[in-house]
KOLFI-82298 format. One record per residue (C-alpha): residue number from 0; residue in one letter; x, y, z. Coordinates in pm, 1 decimal. Layout:
<NUM, "A", <X, Y, Z>>
...
This chain:
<0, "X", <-1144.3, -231.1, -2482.4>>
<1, "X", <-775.0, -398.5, -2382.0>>
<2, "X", <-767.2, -737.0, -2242.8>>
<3, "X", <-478.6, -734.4, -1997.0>>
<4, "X", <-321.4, -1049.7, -1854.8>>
<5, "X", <-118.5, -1092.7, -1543.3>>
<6, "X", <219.0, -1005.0, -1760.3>>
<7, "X", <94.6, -672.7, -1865.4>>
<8, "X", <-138.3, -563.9, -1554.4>>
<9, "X", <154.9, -323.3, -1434.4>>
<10, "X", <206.9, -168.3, -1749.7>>
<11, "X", <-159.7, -137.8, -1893.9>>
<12, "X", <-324.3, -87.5, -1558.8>>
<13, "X", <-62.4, 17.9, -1243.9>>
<14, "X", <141.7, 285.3, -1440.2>>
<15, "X", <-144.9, 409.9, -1692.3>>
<16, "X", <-142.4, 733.8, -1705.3>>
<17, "X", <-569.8, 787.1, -1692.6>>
<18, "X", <-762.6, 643.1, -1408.3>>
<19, "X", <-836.3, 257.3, -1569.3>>
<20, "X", <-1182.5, 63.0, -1476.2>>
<21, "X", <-1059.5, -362.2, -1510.4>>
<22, "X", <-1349.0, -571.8, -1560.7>>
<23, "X", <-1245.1, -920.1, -1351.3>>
<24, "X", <-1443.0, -1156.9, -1618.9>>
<25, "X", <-1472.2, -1528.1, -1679.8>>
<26, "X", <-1604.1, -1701.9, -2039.7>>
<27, "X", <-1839.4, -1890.9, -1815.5>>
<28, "X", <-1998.1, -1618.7, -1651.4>>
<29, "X", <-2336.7, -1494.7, -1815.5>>
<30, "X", <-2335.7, -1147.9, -1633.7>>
<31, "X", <-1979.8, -1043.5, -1764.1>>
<32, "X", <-2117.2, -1180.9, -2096.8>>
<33, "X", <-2390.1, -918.2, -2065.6>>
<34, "X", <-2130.2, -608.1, -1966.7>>
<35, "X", <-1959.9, -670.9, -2306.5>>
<36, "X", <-2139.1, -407.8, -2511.3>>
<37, "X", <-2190.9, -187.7, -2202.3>>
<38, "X", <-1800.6, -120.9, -2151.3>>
<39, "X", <-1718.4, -103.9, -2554.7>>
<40, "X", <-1980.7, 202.0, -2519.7>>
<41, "X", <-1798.1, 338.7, -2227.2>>
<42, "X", <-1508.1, 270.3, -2369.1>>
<43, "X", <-1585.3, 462.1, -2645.6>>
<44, "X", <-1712.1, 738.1, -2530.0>>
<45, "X", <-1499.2, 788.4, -2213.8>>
<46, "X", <-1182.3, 678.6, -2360.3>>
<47, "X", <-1001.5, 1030.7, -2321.2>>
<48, "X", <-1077.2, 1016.2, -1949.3>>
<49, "X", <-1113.7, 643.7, -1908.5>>
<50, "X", <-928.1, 363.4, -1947.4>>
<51, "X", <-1106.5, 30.9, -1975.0>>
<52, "X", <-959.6, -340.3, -1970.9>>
<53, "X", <-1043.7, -710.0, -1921.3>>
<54, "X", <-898.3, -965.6, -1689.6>>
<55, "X", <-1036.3, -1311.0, -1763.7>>
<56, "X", <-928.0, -1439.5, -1365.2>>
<57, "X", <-916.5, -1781.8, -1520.4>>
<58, "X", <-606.3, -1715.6, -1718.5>>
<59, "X", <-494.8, -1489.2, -1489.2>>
<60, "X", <-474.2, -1625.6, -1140.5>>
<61, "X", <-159.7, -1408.3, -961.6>>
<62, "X", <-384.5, -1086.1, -1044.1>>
<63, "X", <-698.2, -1199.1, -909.8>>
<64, "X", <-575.2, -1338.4, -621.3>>
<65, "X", <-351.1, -1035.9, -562.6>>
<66, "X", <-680.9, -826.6, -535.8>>
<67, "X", <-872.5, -1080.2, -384.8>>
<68, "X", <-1162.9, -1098.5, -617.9>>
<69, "X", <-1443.3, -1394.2, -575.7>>
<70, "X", <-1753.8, -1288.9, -776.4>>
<71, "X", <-1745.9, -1222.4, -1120.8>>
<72, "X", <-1788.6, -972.3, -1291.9>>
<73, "X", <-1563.5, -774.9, -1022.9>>
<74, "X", <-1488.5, -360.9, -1143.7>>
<75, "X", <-1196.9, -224.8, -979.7>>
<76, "X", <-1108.3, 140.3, -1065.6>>
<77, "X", <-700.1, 238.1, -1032.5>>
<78, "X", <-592.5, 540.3, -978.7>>
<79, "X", <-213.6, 630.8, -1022.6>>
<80, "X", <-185.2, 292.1, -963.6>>
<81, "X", <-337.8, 208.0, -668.0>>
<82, "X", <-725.6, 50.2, -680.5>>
<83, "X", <-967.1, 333.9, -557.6>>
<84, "X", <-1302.1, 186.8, -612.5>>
<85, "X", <-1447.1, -206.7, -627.0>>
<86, "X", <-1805.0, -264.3, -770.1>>
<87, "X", <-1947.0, -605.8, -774.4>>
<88, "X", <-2197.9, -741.7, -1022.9>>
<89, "X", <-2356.7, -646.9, -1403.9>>
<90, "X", <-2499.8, -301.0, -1399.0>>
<91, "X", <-2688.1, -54.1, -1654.0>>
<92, "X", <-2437.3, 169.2, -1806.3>>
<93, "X", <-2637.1, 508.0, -1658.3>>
<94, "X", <-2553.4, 308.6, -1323.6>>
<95, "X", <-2187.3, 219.0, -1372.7>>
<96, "X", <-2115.5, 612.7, -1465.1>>
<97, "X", <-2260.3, 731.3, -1180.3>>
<98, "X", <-2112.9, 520.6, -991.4>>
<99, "X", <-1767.1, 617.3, -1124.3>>
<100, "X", <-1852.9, 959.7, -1170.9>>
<101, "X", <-1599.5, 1015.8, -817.0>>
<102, "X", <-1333.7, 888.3, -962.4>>
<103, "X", <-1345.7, 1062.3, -1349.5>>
């Protein structure tokens, strides 16, 4: 798993070439704490269909105010770089792949 930081959210995220699920996290937030091990498994095993990254929004304040993002942890899915999917809140891996099962 990439962390990605407002200077390299175009080129890690915008112009990636797979579809790329961003994790909008925060040190202080117990729930994106808890997604930590769920999306280095995904990343693992759906890394040759998806791409997945970290945004801490504290560091990071142009990207998550670009996207509008309030609630951490925040998943936004981009597509050929444009964001095709928003989920809000920690989830149960089985969950977050059917949830993203559209966009794979």
């Amino acid at each position: 798993m990439i962390d990605v930081t407002d200077a390299d959210f175009d080129a890690e995220v915008i112009r990636a070439d797979l579809p790329v699920l961003v994790e909008f996290t925060a040190d202080w937030c117990p729930p994106c704490r808890q997604m930590g091990p769920v999306l280095k498994a995904l990343a693992s095993e759906e890394g040759h269909r998806l791409k997945v990254v970290q945004l801490d929004v504290d560091s990071n304040p142009e990207t998550t105010n670009v996207y509008k993002v309030l609630s951490m942890p925040t998943f936004m899915v981009f597509r050929g770089g444009e964001p095709v999917k928003a989920m809000v809140g920690a989830r149960a891996k089985r969950r977050l792949l059917e949830e993203l099962a559209d966009v794979l």
